[in-house]
C-alpha positions in Angstrom: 82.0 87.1 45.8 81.0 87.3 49.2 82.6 84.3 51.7 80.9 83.4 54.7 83.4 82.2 57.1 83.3 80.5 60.4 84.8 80.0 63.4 86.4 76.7 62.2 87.1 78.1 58.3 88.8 81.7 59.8 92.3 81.0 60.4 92.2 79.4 56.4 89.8 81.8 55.1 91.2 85.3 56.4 94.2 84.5 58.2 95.9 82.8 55.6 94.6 84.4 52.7 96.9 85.9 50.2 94.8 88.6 49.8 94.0 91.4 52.2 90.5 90.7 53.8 87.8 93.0 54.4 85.7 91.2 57.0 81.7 92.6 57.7 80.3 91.2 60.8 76.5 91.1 60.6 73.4 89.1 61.8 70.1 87.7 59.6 68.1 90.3 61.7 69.8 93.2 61.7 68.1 95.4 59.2 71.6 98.2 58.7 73.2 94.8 57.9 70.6 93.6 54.8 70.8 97.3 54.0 74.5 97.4 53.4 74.5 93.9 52.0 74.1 94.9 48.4 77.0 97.3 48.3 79.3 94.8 50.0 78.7 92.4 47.9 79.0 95.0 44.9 82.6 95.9 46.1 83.2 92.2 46.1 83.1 92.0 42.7 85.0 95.5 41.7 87.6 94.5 44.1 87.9 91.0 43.4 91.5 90.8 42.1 92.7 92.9 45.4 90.7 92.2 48.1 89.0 89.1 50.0 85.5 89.8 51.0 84.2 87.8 54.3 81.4 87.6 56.5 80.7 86.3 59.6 77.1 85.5 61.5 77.8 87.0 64.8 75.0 84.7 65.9 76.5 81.7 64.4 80.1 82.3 65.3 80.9 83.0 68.9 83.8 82.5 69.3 84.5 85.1 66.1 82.3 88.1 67.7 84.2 87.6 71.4 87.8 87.6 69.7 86.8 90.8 67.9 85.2 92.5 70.8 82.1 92.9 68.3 79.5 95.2 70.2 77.5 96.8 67.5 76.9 95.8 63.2 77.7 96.1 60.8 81.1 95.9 62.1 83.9 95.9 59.0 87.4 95.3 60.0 90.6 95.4 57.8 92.7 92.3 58.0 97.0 92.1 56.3 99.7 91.0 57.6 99.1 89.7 60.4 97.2 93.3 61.6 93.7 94.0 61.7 92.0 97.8 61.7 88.4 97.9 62.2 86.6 100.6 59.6 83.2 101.1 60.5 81.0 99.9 63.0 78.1 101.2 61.3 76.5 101.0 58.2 78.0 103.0 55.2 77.7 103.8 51.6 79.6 101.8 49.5 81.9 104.9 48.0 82.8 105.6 51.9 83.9 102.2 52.6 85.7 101.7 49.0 87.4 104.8 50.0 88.7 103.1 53.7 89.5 100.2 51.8 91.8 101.8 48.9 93.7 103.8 52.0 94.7 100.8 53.5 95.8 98.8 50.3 98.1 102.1 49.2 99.7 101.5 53.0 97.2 103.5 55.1 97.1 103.4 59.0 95.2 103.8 61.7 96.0 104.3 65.2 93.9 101.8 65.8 95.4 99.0 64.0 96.4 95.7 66.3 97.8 92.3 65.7 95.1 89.4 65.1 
């Protein structure tokens, strides 16, 4: 299951999740978005009991897309403990971005990992 969050519902939503949360930034217009839909939402459902799976309307949710410096979707950003590492800012196949997501629940970094 796919959980659309917003501004308002982030903090409880992501930040406060007891899961990990894989968060895709997308827009109803962007076609790489609707074409990576179906394989987020697939990995949802595989990776249910280990993962939180979020998305945000960058046109909906402002203050979301300026906080995360979004400048290009399908963005998909990593969020634990307090750190978030972005993944892909660009569409990808579904094995790519199970692969990302299984190297940062086994304790995976990235240089690029910052605090929320």
């Amino acid at each position: 299951m796919v959980h659309e969050v917003t501004d308002d519902s982030f903090q409880a939503e992501v930040v406060d999740s007891p899961l990990p949360c894989v968060v895709e930034f997308t827009a109803s217009w962007c076609a790489p978005c609707k074409e990576m839909a179906p394989a987020f939402e697939a990995l949802s459902d595989k990776l249910a009991d280990e993962v939180r799976f979020c998305r945000v309307d960058i046109d909906a949710q402002r203050a979301l897309r300026i906080k995360f410096a979004v400048a290009a979707i399908p963005y998909t950003v990593f969020i634990a403990d307090g750190q978030r590492t972005p993944l892909f800012d660009q569409i990808v196949s579904a094995e790519r971005l199970e692969e990302r997501i299984r190297f940062m629940l086994d304790g995976g970094t990235a240089p690029n990992t910052r605090p929320l």
